[in-house]
C-alpha atoms as a printed R data frame, in Angstrom:
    type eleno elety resid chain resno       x      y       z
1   ATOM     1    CA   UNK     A     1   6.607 32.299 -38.238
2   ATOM     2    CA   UNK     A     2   9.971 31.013 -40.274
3   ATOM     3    CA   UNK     A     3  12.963 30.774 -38.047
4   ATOM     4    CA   UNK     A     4  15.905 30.454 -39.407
5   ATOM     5    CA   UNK     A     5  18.336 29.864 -37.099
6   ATOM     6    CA   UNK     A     6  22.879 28.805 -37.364
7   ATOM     7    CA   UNK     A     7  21.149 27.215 -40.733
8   ATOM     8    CA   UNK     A     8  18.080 25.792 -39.768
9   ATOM     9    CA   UNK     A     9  14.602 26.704 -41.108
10  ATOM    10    CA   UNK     A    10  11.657 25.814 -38.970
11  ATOM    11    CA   UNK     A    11   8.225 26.838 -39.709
12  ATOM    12    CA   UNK     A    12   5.375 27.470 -36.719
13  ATOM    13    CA   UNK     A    13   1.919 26.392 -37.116
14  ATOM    14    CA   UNK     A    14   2.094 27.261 -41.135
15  ATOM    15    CA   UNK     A    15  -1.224 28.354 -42.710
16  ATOM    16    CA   UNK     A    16   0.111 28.776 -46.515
17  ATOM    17    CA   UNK     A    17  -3.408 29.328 -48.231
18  ATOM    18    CA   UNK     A    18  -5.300 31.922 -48.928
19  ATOM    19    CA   UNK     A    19  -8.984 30.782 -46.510
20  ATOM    20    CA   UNK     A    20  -9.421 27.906 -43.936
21  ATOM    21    CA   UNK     A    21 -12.927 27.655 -43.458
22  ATOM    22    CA   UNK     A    22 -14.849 31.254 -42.714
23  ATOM    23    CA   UNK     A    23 -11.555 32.743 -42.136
24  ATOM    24    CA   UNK     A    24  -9.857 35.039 -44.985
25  ATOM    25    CA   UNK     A    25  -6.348 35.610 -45.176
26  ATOM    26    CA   UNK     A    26  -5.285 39.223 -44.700
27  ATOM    27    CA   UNK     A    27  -2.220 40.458 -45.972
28  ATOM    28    CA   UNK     A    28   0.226 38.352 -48.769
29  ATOM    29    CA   UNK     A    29   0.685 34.393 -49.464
30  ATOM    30    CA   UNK     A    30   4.361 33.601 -48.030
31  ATOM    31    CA   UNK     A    31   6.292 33.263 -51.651
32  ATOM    32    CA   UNK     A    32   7.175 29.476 -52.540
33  ATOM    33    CA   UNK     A    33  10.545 29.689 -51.850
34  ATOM    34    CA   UNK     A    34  10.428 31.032 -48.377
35  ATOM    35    CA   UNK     A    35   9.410 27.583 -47.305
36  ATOM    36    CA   UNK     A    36  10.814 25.716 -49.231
37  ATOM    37    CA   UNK     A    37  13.782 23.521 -47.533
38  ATOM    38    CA   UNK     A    38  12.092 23.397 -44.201
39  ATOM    39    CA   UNK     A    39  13.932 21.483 -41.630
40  ATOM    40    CA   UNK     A    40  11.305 20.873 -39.307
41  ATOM    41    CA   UNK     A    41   7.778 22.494 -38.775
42  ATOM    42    CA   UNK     A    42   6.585 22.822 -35.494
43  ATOM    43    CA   UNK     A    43   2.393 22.237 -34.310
44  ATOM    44    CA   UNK     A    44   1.536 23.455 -31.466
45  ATOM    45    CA   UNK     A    45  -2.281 22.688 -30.604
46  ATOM    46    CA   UNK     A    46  -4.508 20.788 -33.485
47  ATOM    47    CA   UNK     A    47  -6.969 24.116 -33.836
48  ATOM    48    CA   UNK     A    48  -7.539 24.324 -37.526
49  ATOM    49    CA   UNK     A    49  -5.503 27.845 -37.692
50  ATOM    50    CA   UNK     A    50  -2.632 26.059 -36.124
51  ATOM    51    CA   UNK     A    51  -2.415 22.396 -37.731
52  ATOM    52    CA   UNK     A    52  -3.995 23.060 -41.319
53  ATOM    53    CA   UNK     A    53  -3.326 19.906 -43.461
54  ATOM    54    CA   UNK     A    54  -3.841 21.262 -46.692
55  ATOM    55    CA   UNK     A    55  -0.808 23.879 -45.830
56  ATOM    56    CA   UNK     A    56   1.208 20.713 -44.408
57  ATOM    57    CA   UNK     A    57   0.486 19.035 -47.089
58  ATOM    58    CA   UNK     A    58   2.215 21.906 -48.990
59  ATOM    59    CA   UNK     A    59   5.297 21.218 -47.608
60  ATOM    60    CA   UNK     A    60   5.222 17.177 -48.493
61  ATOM    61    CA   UNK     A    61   3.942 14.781 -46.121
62  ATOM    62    CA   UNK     A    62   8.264 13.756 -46.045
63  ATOM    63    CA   UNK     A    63   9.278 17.347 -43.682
64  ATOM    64    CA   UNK     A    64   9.584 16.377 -39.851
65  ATOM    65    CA   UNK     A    65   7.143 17.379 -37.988
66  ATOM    66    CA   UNK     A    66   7.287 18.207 -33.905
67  ATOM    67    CA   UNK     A    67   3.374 17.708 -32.581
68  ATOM    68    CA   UNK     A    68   2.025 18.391 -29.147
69  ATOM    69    CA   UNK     A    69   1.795 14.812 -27.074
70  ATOM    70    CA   UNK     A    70  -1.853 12.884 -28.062
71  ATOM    71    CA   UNK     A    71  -1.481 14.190 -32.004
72  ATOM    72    CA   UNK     A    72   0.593 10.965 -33.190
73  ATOM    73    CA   UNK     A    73  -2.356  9.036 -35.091
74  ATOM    74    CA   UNK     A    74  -3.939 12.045 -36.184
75  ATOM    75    CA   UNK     A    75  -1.386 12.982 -38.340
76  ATOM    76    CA   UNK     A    76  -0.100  9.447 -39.010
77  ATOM    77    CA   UNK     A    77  -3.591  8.491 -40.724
78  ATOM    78    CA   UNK     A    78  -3.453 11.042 -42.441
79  ATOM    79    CA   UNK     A    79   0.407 10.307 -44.612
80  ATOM    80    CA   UNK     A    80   2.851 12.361 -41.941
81  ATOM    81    CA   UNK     A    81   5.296  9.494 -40.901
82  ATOM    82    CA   UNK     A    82   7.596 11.815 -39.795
83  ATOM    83    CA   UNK     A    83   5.755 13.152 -36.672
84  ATOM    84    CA   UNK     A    84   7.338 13.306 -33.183
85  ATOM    85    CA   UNK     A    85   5.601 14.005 -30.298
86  ATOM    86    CA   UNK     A    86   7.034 16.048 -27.645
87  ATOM    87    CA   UNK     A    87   5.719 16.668 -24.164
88  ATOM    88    CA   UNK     A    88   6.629 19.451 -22.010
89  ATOM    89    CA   UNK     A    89  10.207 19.033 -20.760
90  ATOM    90    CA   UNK     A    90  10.943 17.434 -23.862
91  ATOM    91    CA   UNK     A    91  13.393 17.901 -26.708
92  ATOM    92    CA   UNK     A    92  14.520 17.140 -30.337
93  ATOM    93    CA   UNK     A    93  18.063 18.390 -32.343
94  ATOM    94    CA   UNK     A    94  17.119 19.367 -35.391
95  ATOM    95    CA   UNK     A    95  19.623 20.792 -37.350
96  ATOM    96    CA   UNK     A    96  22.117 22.981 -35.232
97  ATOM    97    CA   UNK     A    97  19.613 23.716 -32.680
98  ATOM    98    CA   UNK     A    98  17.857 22.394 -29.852
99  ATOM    99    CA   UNK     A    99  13.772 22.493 -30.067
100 ATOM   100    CA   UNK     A   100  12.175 22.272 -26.463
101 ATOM   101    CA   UNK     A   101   8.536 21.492 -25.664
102 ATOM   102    CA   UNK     A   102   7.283 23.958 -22.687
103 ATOM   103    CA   UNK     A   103   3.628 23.970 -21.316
104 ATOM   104    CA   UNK     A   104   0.615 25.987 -22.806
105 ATOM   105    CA   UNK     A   105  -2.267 26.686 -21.026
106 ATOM   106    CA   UNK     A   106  -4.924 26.425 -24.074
107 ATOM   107    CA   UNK     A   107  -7.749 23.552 -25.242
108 ATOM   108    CA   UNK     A   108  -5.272 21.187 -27.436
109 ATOM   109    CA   UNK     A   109  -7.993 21.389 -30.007
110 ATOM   110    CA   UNK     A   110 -10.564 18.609 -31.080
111 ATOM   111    CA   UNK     A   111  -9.889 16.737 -34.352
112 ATOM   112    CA   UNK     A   112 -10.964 13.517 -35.917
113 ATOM   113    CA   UNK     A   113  -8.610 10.580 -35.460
114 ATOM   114    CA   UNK     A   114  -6.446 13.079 -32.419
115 ATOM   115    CA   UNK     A   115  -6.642 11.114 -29.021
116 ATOM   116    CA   UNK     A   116  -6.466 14.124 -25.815
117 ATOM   117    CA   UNK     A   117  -4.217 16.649 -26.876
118 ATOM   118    CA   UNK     A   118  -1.897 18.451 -24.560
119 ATOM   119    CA   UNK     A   119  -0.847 21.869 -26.226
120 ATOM   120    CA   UNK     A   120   2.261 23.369 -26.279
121 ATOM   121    CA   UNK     A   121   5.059 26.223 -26.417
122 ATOM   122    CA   UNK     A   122   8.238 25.880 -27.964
123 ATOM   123    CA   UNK     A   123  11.738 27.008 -27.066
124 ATOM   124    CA   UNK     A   124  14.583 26.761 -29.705
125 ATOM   125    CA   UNK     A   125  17.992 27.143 -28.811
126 ATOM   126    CA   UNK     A   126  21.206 27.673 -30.580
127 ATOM   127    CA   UNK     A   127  23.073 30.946 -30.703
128 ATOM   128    CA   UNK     A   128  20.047 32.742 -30.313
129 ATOM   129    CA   UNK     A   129  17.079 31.215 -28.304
130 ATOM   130    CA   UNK     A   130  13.644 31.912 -29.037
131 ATOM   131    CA   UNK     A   131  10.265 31.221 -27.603
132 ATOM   132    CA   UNK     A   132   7.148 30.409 -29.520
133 ATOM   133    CA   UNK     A   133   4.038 30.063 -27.498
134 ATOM   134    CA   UNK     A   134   1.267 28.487 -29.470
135 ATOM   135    CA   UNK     A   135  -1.884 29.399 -28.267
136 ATOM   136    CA   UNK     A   136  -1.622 29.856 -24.657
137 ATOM   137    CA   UNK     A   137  -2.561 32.244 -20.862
138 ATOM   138    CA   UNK     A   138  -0.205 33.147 -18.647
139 ATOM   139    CA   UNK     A   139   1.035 30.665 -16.760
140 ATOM   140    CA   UNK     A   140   2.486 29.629 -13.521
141 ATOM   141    CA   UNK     A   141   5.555 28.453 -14.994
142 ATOM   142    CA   UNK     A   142   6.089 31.241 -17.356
143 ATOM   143    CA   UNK     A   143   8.314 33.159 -14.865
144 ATOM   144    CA   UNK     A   144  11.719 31.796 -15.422
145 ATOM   145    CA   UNK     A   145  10.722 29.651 -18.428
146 ATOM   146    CA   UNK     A   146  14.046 30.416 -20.471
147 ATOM   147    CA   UNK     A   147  16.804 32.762 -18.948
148 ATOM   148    CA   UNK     A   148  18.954 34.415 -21.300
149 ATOM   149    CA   UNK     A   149  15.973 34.683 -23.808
150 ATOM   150    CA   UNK     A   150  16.532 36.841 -26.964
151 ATOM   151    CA   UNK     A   151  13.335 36.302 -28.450
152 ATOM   152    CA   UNK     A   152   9.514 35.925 -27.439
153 ATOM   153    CA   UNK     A   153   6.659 35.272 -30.200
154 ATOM   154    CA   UNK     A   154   4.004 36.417 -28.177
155 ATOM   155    CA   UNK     A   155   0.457 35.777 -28.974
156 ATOM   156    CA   UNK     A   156  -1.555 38.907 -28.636
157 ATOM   157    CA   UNK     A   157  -5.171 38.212 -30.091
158 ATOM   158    CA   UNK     A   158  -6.694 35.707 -32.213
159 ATOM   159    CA   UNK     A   159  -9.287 35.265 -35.537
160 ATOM   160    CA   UNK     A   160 -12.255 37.116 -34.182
161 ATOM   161    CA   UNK     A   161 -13.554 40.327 -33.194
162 ATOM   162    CA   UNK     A   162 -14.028 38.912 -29.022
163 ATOM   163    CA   UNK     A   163 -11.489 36.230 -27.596
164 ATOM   164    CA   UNK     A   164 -11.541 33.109 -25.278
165 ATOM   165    CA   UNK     A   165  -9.753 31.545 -22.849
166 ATOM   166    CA   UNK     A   166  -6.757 30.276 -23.153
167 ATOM   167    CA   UNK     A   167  -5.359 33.453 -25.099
168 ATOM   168    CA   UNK     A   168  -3.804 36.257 -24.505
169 ATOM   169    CA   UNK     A   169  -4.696 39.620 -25.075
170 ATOM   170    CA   UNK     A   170  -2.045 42.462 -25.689
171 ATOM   171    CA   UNK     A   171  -1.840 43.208 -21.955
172 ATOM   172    CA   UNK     A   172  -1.647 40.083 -21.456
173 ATOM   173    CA   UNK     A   173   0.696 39.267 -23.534
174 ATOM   174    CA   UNK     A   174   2.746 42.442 -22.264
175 ATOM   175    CA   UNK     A   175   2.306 40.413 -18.418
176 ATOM   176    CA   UNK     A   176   3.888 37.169 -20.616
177 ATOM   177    CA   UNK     A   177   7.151 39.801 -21.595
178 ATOM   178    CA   UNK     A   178   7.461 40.876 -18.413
179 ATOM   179    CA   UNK     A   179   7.733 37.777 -16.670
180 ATOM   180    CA   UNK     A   180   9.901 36.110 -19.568
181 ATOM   181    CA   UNK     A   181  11.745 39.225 -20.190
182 ATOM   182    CA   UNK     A   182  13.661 38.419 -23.594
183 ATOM   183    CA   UNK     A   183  15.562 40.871 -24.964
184 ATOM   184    CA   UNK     A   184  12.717 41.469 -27.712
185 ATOM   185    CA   UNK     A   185   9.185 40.521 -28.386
186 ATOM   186    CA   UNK     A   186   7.275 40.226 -31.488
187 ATOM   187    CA   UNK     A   187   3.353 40.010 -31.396
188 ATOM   188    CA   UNK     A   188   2.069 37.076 -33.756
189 ATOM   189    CA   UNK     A   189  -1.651 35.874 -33.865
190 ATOM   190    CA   UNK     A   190  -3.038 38.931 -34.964
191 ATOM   191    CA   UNK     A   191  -4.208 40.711 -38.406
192 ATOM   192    CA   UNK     A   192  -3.641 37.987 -40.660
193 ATOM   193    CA   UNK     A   193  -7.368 35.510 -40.811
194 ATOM   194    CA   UNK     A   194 -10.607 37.122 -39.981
195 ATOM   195    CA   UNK     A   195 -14.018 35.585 -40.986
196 ATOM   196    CA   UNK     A   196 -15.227 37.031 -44.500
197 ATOM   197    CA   UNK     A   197 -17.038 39.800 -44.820
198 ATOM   198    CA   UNK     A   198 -16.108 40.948 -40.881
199 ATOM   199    CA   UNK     A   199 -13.299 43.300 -41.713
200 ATOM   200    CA   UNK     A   200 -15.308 45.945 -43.000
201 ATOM   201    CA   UNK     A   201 -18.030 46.095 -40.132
202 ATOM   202    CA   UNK     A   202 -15.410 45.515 -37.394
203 ATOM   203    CA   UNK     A   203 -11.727 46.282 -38.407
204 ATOM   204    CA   UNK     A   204 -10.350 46.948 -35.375
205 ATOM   205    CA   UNK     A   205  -9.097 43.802 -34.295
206 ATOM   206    CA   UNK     A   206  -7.108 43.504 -37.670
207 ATOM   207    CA   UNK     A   207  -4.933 46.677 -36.530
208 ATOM   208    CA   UNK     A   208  -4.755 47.891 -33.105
209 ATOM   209    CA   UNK     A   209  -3.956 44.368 -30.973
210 ATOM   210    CA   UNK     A   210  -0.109 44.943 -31.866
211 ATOM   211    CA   UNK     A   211  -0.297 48.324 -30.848
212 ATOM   212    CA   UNK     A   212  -2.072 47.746 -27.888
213 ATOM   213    CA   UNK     A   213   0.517 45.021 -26.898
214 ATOM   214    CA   UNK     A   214   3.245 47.743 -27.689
215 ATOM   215    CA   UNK     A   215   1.946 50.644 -25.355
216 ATOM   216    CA   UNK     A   216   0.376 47.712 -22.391
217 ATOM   217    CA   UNK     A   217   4.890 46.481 -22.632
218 ATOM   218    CA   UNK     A   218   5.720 49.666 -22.477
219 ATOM   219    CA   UNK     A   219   3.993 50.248 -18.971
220 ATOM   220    CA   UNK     A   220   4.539 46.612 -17.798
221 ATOM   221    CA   UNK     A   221   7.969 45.587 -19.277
222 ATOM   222    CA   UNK     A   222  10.156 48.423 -19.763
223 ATOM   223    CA   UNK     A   223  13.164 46.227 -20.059
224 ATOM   224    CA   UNK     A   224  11.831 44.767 -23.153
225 ATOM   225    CA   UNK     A   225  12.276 45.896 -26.787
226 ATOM   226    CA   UNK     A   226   9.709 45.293 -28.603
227 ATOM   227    CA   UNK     A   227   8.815 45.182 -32.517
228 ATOM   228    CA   UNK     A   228   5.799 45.009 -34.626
229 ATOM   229    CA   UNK     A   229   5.866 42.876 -37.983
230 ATOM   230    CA   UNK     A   230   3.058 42.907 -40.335
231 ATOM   231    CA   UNK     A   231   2.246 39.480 -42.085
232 ATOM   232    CA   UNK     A   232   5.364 39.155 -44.849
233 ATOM   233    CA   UNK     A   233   7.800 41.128 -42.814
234 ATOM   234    CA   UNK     A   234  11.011 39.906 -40.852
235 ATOM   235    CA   UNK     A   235  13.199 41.143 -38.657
236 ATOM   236    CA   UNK     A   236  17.329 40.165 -37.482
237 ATOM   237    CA   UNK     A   237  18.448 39.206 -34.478
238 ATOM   238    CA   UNK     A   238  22.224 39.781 -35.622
């Protein structure tokens, strides 16, 4: 996600390409210039689909980077200087807005060179304030997390036709609105990479997880709007 925000551009967990590994992009390449001038990018977990170096790399090893706590060396060896670690309770002013680390429940991710890794959520605040959960479950702390909140990038699936712990699911993720209650939600982590070949034996979870999220909020969080954005679209909080 791109979040520009009282003229500041941060970019979540930025896969740019068009395949990492066994997983195919779905749906358009962001254009060049929608990422260009970032003013921060922000890594939640090191899972390949969330920390992708050759997208990073993209940007120039120079853009700021905000990394889950444990993540420092890893992306020190490999040419990002500019890498701050934040821990939960946490925070760094980029820009004209305040970027919060929050807890994730969700495995950090394993990577060459990364010591433990604790992952992450992120809360941004300005004139607007926005969640962005990573990878993560419900969790304890989740109630209360951000009063006020207009926004919640909600995780409602992941890359594969089943999913693990440490996700959530679209009524899951409808549980997350619910006990965050922003004024609107916006499923992410769904329909964009899907290991090749899979989308034409088993589509489904390349369409319906946003629509399940949708109907589960509708039953769980009434007070919550809700809107569904395909990979390439946008949507104002004005």
């Amino acid at each position: 996600m791109l979040l520009d925000l009282d003229g500041t551009r941060l970019l979540t967990d930025p896969v740019l390409r068009p395949r990492i590994g066994p997983l195919v992009r779905h749906g358009p390449l962001p254009p060049p210039h929608l990422t260009a001038g970032i003013d921060a990018v922000l890594i939640s977990h090191l899972h390949h689909d969330h920390a992708d170096l050759a997208s990073l790399r993209r940007l120039g090893r120079e853009v700021p980077l905000l990394i889950p706590p444990g993540s420092r060396g890893f992306f020190a060896r490999h040419g990002f200087e500019d890498a701050t670690e934040l821990s939960p309770g946490e925070s760094r002013d980029v820009g004209d807005v305040t970027v919060h680390a929050v807890e994730a429940d969700h495995d950090g991710g394993k990577r060459r060179g990364a010591a433990e890794v604790q992952p992450i959520g992120f809360l941004v605040e300005g004139s607007r304030s926005v969640y962005f959960a990573g990878d993560t479950d419900l969790f304890a702390g989740m109630e209360g997390l951000a009063p006020g909140l207009d926004l919640a990038l909600l995780p409602v699936w992941g890359w594969g036709p089943t999913l693990g712990p440490g996700h959530l699911d679209p009524e899951g993720a409808a549980r997350a609105a619910a006990l965050l209650s922003p004024r609107l939600a916006v499923p992410i982590h769904w329909g964009t990479l899907y290991p090749f070949g899979l989308a034409r034996l088993r589509p489904g979870r390349l369409e319906l997880p946003a629509e399940e999220f949708v109907a589960c909020a509708r039953q769980l969080a009434p007070q919550v709007a809700t809107r569904v954005l395909s990979p390439g679209e946008s949507v104002s909080l004005a």
